[in-house]
C-alpha positions in Angstrom: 93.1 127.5 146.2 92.9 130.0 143.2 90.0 129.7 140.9 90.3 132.0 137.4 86.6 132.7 137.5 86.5 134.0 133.8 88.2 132.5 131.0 87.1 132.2 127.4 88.1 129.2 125.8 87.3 130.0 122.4 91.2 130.1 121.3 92.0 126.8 123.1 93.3 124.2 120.1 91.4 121.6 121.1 88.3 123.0 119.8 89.6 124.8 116.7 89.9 122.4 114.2 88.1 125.1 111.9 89.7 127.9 110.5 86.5 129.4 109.6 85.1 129.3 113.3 88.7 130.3 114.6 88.1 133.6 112.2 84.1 134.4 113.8 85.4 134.2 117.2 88.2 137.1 116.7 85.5 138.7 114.2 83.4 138.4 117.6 85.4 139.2 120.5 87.4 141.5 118.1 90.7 139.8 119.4 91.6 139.7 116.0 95.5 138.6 116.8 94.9 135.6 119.3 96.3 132.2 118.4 95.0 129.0 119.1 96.8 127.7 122.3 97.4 124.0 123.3 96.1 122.4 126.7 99.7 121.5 127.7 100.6 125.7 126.5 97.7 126.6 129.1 98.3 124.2 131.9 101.7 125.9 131.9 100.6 129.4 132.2 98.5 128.4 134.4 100.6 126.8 136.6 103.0 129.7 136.2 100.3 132.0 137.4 99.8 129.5 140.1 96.4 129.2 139.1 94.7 125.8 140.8 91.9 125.7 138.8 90.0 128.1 135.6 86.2 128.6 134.6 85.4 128.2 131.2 83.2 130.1 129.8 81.3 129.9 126.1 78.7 132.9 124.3 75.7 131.4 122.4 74.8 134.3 120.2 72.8 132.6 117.5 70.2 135.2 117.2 71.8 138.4 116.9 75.3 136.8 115.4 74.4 133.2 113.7 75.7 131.0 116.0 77.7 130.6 119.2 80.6 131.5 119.8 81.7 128.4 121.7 79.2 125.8 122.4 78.7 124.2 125.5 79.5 120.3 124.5 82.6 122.4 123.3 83.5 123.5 127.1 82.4 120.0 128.5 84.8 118.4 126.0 87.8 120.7 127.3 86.8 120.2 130.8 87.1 116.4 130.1 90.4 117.2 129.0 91.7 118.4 132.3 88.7 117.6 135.0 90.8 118.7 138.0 92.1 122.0 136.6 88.8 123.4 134.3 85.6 123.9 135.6 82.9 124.7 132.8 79.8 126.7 132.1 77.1 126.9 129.7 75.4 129.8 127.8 72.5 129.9 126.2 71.0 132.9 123.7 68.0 134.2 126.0 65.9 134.8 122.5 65.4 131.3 121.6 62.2 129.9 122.7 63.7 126.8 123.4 66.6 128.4 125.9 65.3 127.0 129.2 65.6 123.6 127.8 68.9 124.2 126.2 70.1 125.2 129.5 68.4 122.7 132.1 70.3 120.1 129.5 73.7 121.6 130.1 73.0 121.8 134.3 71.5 118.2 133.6 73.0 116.1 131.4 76.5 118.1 130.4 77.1 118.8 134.4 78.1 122.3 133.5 78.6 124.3 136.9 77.0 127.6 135.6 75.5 130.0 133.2 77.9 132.7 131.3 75.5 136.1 129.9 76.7 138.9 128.6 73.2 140.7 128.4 75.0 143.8 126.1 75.1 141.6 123.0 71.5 140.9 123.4 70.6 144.6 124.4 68.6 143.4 127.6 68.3 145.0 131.3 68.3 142.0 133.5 65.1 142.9 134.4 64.0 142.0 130.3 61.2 138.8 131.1 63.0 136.7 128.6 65.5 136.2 131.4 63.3 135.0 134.3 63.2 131.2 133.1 66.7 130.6 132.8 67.0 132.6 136.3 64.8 130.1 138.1 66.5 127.0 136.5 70.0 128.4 138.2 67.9 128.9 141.7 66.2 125.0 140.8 70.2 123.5 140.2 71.6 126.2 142.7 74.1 127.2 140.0 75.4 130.5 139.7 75.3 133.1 136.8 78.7 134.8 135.7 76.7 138.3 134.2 79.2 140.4 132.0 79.2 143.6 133.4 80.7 147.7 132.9 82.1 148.3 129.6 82.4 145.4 127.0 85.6 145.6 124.3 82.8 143.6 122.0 81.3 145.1 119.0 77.8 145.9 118.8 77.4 145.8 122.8 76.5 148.9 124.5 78.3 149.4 128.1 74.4 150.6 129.9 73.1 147.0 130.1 76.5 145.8 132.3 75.8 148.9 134.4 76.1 147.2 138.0 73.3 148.8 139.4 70.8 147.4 137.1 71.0 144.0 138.8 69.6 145.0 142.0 66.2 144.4 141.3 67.7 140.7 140.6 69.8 140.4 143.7 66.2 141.4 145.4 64.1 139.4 143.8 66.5 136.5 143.9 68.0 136.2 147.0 69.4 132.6 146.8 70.9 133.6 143.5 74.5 133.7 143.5 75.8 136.1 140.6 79.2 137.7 139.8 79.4 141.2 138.1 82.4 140.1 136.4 85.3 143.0 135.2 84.5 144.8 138.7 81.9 146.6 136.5 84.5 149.1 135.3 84.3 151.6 134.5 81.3 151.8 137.7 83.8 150.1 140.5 81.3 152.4 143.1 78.3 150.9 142.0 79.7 147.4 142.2 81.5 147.9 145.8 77.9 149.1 146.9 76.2 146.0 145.1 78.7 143.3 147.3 78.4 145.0 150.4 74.7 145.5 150.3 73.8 142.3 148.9 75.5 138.8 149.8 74.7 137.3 146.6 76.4 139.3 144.5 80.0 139.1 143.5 82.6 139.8 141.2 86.0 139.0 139.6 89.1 141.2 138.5 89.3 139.7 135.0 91.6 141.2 132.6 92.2 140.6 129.1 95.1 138.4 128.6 97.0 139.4 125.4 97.7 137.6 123.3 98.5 134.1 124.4 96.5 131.6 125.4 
């Protein structure tokens, strides 16, 4: 089976209905010439690809944007969509006070698979205390984290808080904590080659960005 491990869904047409939305998430991701796509358009590339099945992933960045990018009742509404080919998981923005609860109600009640951080649009080290509750709720519902890591093509996130080897003290201190330093860590492939075979909770993915369609 092949699994696309890291796919933002924020262009997928189901869920933009709103122009003004459709606008903030190019604004965001700076993608700024992507197209809404239809299911049947991405079940076809997929298939072409001979991609089985593809991770879904959505970016709440209330607190340092205004809102997220894609919510997570907006990935669990896709994955209903298509059950056997999209697999979904949540985010949550690590400064609201609430976030634990935001995210034990995705693993609860929305079924999502997984937590999605990208820890540069935030300006945290992994290590940043903020981050230990939501890491014990992934190690409670033995759910993985997908952790954005090397360089990010987003504005306003600086490339030394997806540095691979900050999340050592992590893999460490989490042992039973599967995470994936997703993007190889590129521009640090080294450090992330030394991360997987040191460490057998730590992963990562060869993600690309697909221009321009879906």
């Amino acid at each position: 089976m092949v699994i696309d491990s890291h796919v933002y869904c924020a262009f997928f047409k189901d869920i933009c209905a709103d122009p003004g939305q459709v606008q903030y998430r190019r604004d965001q991701y700076a993608l700024h010439k992507t197209t809404p796509a239809s299911l049947e358009q991405t079940l076809t590339t997929m298939d072409f690809a001979q991609i089985d099945k593809s991770i879904l992933l959505p970016l709440d960045l209330t607190t340092v944007s205004g809102k997220a990018i894609v919510t997570n009742e907006e990935v669990r509404k896709l994955v209903d969509l298509a059950p056997d080919r999209f697999i979904g998981f949540a985010s949550v923005d690590p400064n609201l006070k609430d976030a634990p609860k935001r995210l034990e109600y995705a693993f609860s009640d929305l079924k999502l698979s997984g937590l999605k951080l990208n820890l540069s649009r935030f300006s945290f080290f992994p290590t940043d205390k903020r981050l230990k509750p939501l890491y014990d709720l992934c190690v409670k519902y033995n759910r993985p984290i997908m952790f954005h890591a090397g360089l990010s093509w987003e504005p306003n996130a600086p490339a030394r808080f997806g540095r691979p080897i900050e999340y050592e003290d992590i893999a460490i201190e989490y042992p039973t904590l599967r995470f994936c330093l997703s993007h190889f860590g590129w521009p640090w492939l080294g450090e992330t080659v030394a991360m997987m075979i040191k460490y057998p909770n730590v992963y990562t993915d060869t993600a690309l960005l697909y221009m321009d369609s879906p």
